[in-house]
C-alpha positions as CSV (number, residue, x, y, z in Angstrom):
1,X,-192.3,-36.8,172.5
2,X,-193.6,-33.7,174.7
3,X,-194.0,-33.7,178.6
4,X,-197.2,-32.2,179.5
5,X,-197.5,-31.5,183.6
6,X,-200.0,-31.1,186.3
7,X,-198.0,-29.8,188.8
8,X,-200.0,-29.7,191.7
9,X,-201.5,-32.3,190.8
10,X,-198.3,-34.0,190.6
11,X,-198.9,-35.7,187.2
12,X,-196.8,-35.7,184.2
13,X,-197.9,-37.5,180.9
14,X,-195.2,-38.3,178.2
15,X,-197.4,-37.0,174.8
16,X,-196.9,-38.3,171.4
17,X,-199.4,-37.0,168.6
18,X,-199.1,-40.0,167.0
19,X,-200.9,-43.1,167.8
20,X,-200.0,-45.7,165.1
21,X,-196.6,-44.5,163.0
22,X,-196.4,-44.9,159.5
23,X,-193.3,-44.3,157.5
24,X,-192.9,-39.8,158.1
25,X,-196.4,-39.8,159.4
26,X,-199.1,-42.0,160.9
27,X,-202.3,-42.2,162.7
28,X,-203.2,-39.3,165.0
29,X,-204.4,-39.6,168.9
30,X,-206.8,-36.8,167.7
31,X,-208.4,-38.8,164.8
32,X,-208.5,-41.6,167.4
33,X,-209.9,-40.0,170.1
34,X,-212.4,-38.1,167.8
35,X,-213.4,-41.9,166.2
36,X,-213.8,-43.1,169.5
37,X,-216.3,-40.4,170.8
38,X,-218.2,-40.7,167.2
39,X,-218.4,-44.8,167.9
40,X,-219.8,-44.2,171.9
41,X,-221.8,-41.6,170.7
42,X,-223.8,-43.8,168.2
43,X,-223.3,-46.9,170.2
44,X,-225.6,-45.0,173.1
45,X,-228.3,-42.9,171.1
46,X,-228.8,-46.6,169.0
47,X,-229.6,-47.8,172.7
48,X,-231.4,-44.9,173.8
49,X,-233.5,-45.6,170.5
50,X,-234.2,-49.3,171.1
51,X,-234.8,-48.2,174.4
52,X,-237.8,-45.9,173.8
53,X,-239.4,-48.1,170.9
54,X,-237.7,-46.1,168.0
55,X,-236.8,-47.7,164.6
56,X,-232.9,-47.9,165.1
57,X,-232.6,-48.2,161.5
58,X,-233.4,-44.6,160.6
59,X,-231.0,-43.6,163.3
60,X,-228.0,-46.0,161.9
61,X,-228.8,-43.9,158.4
62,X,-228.9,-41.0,160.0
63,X,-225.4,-42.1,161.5
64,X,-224.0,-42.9,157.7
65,X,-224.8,-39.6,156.5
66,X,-224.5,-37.1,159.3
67,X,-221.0,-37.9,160.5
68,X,-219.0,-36.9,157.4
69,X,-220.8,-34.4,157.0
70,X,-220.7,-32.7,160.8
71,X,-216.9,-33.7,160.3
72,X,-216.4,-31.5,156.9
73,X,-219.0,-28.6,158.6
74,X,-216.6,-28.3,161.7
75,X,-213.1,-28.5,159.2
76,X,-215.6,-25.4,156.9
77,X,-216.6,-23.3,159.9
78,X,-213.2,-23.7,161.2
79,X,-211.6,-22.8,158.3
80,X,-213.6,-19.7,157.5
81,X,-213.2,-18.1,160.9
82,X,-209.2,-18.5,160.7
83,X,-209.0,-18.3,157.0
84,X,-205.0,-15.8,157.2
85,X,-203.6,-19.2,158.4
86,X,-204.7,-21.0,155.1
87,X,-205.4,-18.4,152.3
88,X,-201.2,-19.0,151.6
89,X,-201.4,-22.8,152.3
90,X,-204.5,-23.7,150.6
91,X,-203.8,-28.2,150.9
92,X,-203.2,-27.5,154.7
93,X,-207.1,-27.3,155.0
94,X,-207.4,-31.1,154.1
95,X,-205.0,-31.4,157.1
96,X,-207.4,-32.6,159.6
97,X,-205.7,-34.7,161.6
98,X,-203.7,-31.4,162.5
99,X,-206.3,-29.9,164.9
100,X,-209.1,-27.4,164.1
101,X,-212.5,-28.7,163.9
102,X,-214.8,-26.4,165.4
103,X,-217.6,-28.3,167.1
104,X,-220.5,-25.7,166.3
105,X,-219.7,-26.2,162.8
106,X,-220.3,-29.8,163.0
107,X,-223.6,-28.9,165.4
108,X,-224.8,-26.5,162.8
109,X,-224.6,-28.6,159.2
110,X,-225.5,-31.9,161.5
111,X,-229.0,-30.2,162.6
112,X,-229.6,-29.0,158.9
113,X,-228.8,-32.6,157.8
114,X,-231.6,-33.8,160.8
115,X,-234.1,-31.5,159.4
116,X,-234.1,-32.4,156.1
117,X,-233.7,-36.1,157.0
118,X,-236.8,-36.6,159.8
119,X,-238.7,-34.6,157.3
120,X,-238.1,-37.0,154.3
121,X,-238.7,-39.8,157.0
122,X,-241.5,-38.2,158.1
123,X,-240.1,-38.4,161.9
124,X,-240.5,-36.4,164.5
125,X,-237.9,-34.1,165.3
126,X,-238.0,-33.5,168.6
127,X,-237.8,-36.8,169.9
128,X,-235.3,-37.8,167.0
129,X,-233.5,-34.2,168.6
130,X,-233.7,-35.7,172.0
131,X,-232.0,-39.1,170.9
132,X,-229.3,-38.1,168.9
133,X,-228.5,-35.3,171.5
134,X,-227.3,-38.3,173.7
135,X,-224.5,-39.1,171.5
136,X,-223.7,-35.4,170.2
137,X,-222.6,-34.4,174.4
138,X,-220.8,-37.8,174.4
139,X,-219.0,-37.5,171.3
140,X,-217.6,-34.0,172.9
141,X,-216.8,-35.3,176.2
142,X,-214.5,-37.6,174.6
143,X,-213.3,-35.5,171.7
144,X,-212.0,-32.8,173.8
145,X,-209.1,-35.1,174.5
146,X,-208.2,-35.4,171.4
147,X,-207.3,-31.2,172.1
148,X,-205.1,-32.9,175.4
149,X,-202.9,-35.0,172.5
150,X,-202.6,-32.0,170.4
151,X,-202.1,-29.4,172.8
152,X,-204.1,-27.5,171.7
153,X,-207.7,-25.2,172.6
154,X,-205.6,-24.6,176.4
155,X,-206.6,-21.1,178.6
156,X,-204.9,-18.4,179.9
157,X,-202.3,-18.2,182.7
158,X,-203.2,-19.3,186.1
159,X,-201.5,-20.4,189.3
160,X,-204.5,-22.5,190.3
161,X,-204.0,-26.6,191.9
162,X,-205.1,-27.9,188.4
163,X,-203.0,-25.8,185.7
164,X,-201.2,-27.2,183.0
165,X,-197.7,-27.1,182.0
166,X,-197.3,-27.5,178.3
167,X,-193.7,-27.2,176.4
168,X,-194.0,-24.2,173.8
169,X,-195.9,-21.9,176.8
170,X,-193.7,-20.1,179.6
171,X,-196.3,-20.1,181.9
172,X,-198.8,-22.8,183.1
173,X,-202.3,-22.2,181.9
174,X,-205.9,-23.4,182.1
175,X,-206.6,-26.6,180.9
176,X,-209.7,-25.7,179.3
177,X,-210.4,-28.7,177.0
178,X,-210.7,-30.4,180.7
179,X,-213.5,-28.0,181.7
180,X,-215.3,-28.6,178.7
181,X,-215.3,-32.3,178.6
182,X,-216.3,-32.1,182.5
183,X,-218.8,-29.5,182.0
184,X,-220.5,-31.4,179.0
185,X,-220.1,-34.9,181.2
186,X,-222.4,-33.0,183.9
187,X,-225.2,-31.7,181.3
188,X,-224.8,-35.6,180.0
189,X,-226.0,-36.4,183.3
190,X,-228.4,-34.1,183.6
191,X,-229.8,-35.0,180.7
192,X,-230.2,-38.7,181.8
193,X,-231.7,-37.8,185.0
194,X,-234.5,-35.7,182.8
195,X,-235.0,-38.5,180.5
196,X,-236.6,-40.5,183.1
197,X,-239.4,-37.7,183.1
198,X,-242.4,-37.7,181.1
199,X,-241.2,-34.4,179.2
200,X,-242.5,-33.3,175.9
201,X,-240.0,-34.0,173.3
202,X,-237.5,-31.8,172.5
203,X,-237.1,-30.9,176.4
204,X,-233.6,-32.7,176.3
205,X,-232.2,-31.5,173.4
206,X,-232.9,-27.9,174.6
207,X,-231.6,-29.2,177.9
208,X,-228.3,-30.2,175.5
209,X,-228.6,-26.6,174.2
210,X,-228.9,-24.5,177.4
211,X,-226.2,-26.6,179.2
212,X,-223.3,-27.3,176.6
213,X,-223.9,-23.4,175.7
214,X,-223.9,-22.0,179.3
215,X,-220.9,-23.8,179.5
216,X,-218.9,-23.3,176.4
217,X,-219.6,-19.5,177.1
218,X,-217.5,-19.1,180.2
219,X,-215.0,-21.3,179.4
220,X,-214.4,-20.0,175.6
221,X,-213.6,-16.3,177.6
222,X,-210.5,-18.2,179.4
223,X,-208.9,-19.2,175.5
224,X,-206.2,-18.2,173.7
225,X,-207.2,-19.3,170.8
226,X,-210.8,-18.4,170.2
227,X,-211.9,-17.5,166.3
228,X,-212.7,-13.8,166.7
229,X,-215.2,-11.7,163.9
230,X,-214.6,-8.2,164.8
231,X,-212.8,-8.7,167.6
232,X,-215.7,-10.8,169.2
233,X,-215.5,-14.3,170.0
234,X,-217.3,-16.4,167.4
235,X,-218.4,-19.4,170.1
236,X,-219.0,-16.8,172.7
237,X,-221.7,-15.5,170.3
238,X,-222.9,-19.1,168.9
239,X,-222.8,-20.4,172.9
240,X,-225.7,-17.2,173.5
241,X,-227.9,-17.9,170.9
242,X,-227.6,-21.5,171.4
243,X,-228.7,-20.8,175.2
244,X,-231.3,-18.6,174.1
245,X,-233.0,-20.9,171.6
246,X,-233.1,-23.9,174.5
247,X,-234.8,-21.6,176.7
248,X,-237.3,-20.4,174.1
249,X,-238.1,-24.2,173.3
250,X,-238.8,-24.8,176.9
251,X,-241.5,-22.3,177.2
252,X,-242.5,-23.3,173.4
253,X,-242.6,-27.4,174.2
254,X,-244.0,-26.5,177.7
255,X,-247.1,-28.4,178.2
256,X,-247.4,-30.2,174.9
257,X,-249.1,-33.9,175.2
258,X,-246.8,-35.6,172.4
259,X,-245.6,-37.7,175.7
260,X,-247.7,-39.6,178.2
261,X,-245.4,-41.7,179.4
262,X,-241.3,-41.3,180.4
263,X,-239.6,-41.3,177.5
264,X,-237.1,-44.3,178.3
265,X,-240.0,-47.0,179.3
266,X,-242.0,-46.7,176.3
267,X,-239.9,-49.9,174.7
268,X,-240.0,-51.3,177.9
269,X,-244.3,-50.9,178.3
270,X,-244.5,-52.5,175.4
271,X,-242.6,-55.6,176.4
272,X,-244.6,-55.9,179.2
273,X,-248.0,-55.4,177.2
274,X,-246.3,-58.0,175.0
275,X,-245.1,-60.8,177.7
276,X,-248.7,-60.2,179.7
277,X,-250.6,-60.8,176.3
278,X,-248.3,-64.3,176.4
279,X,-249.6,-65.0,179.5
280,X,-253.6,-64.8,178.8
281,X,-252.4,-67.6,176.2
C-alpha cells in the first residue's frame, strides 16, 4: 500500500496496484482502468454511430480487431523507444500490466488498421475517422488514471496548490497524467459541441488531432519520463506533426459537400421521414 498526497488540496489516497489479488500477483488497477476506458470508449462511438445512421456492425468489427492490436502497437512503440530497460530482460516486455503503453503507438497501428479496414468495407474514412475519434479521447481520459494507480508518467517539481506527493520522489511534482486526462476531457467537449455542425467529415477527427496534440505537447515538456531519440522528446515530435496534419485537413476538408445535414441528426431525419411516412397511412 502507498500513500499518494495532494497537499493543498488536502487529499490523501491510500494506492494499491492491485485490484483483484491472486496468489503473488493479481489483477492490476491499470489493466482495469485501461478496460474500462476501451469499454466507454466503444460503448459511445457505437452510439454516436446509431446516432448518425451508420451500420454499427462494421464499427463492432472494427472494435474486435483494432483493440488488440492498438494495445500490442502502444506495448511495440513503447518498447522500441526505451529498449536499454529490456534488451537484458527480454519476458519483461510481455509485462503489460506493469505500465508502459505509449498511446501514439496505439494511435498509429489503430489508424493503419482503419485504413485498411474502411477500404475493404468500402467506407468512408472520414466520417468512420470522426466516429471512432469519440471513443479514442474517451478511452484516454480514463486511461490516464490507470498512470494515477501506477505512479507513473508524473512532472517535474513544483510548489503549485495541485502538486502531488508520491513515496519514491523527495519532492512534490506535477501531476501530469491529471492534465492530460483534463486536457483531452476539454477537446472531448469540443468535439461534441462541433458535432452538432454540419462539418465535412473528417472535421472532428482533425479537431481530435489538433487538440489531444496541442495538449500532449506542453504537458509532455513537464515529464520525467518522456522516451527521448537524440535527446528529443519522441511525443513532443509525434504531438507537432499530429497538430500539423489536423490543421492541413481543415483547409483540405474545407468546403467539401459530403455533409448537408449536422452530422448527429441524420439517424434522427430519418426517423422522422419514417414516422411522417406512417402517418400519410
Amino acid at each position: 500500500m502507498n500513500v499518494v498526497e495532494f497537499p493543498g488540496l488536502g487529499l490523501k489516497f491510500n494506492i494499491n496496484r492491485i485490484a483483484i489479488p491472486i496468489g503473488d500477483g493479481g489483477i492490476y488497477w491499470y489493466g482495469v482502468i485501461i478496460a474500462i476506458g476501451v469499454m466507454l470508449g466503444s460503448w459511445f462511438s457505437l452510439r454516436r454511430a446509431k446516432k448518425i445512421g451508420d451500420n454499427p456492425d462494421d464499427l463492432v468489427d472494427f472494435i474486435i480487431y483494432a483493440v488488440p492490436i492498438g494495445i500490442i502497437g502502444a506495448r511495440l512503440y513503447y518498447v522500441i523507444f526505451s529498449f536499454d530497460s529490456y534488451k537484458n530482460n527480454i519476458l519483461g516486455i510481455f509485462k503489460v500490466w506493469e505500465g508502459g503503453l505509449a498511446i501514439y503507438g496505439g494511435i498509429i497501428a489503430g489508424f493503419i488498421t482503419l485504413y485498411f479496414f474502411t477500404k475493404k468495407r468500402k467506407i468512408n474514412i472520414y466520417r468512420f475517422l470522426d466516429t471512432c475519434s469519440y471513443g479514442v479521447i474517451i478511452g484516454q481520459i480514463i486511461g490516464r488514471w490507470g498512470n494515477f494507480f501506477n505512479m507513473e508518467a508524473y512532472g517535474s517539481e513544483t510548489n503549485l496548490p495541485w502538486r502531488m506527493v508520491i513515496p519514491f520522489e523527495s519532492h512534490p511534482v506535477h501531476p501530469t497524467f491529471l492534465y492530460e486526462s483534463l486536457a483531452n476531457l476539454l477537446v472531448f467537449l469540443i468535439m461534441l459541441y462541433l458535432g452538432k455542425k454540419a462539418l465535412p467529415y473528417g472535421y472532428i477527427f482533425a479537431t481530435y488531432l489538433t487538440g489531444y496534440g496541442t495538449a500532449r505537447f506542453f504537458i509532455e515538456g513537464l515529464r520525467t519520463d518522456s522516451l527521448y531519440l537524440f535527446n528529443i522528446r519522441i511525443s513532443q515530435i509525434v504531438a507537432a506533426l499530429c497538430v500539423v496534419f489536423g490543421i492541413f485537413l481543415f483547409f483540405f476538408l474545407k468546403g467539401k459537400k459530403n455533409v448537408e445535414i449536422s452530422q448527429t441528426t441524420i439517424g434522427e431525419k430519418i426517423e422522422n421521414i419514417e414516422e411522417n411516412g406512417n402517418k400519410d397511412k
